[in-house]
N, C-alpha and C positions, 0 to 999 in steps of 0.2 A: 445450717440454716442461717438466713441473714439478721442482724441483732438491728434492734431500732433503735438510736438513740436521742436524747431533745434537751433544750434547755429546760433548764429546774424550776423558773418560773409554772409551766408546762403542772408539774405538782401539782400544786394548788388546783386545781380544775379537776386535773384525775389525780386521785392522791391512789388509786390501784395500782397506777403506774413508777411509784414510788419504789425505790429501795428492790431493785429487781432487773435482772436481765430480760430484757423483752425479743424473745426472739419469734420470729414468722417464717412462712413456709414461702417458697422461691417463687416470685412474679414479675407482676408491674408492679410500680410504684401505688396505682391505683388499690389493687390488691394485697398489698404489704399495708397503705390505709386499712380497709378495709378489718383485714386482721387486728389491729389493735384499736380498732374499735368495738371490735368483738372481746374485749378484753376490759375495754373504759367505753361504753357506752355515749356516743356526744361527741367523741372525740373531732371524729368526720368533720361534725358540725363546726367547729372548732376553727379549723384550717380549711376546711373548702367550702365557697361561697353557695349561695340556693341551684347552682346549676354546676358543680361537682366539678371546680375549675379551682384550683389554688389560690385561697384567697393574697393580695397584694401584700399582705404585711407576713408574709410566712415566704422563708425560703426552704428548702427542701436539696440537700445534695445524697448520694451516692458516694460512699468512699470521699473522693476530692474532689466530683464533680456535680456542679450544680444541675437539677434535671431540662432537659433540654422541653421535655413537651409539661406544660405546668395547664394546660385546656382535660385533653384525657388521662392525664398520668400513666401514661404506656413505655416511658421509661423501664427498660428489664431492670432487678436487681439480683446480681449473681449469689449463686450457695453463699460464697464467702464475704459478700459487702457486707457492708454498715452503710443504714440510711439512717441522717442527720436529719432532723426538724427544729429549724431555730423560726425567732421574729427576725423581718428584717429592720434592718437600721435604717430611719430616718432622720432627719433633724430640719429646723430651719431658723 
């Protein structure tokens, strides 16, 4: 099963998600959301904006690779990934 993994910040929000292997059943990306929001409640809300599109300050990779469709999240993630959820960096 593929594990989710995220920055610690991330905590604080869902602190269910704390101190635990998160792992989901084989999909999209969409649906690997999905699952751990079934988990943490909000979460969805969290990282994807009111029309189910990843919001701009959230990156999201696969293994090494960042997801290519960030609109549907139809990205596959294999038995054996790991999908990251971090913020992304800005600055100015």
């Amino acid at each position: 099963m593929p594990i989710v993994r995220m920055t610690p910040h991330l905590y604080q929000f869902f602190p269910k998600l704390e101190n635990r292997t998160i792992t989901v059943p084989v999909g999209s990306v969409a649906e690997v959301l999905s699952a751990v929001n079934e988990i943490a409640p909000g979460f969805t809300d969290y990282v994807l904006d009111e029309h189910g599109t990843l919001r701009r300050h959230v990156n999201l990779c696969i293994n090494d690779t960042i997801i290519i469709d960030k609109k549907t999240l139809s990205d596959r993630v294999p038995e054996d990934g790991t999908v990251y959820i971090f913020q992304a960096l800005s600055g100015g």
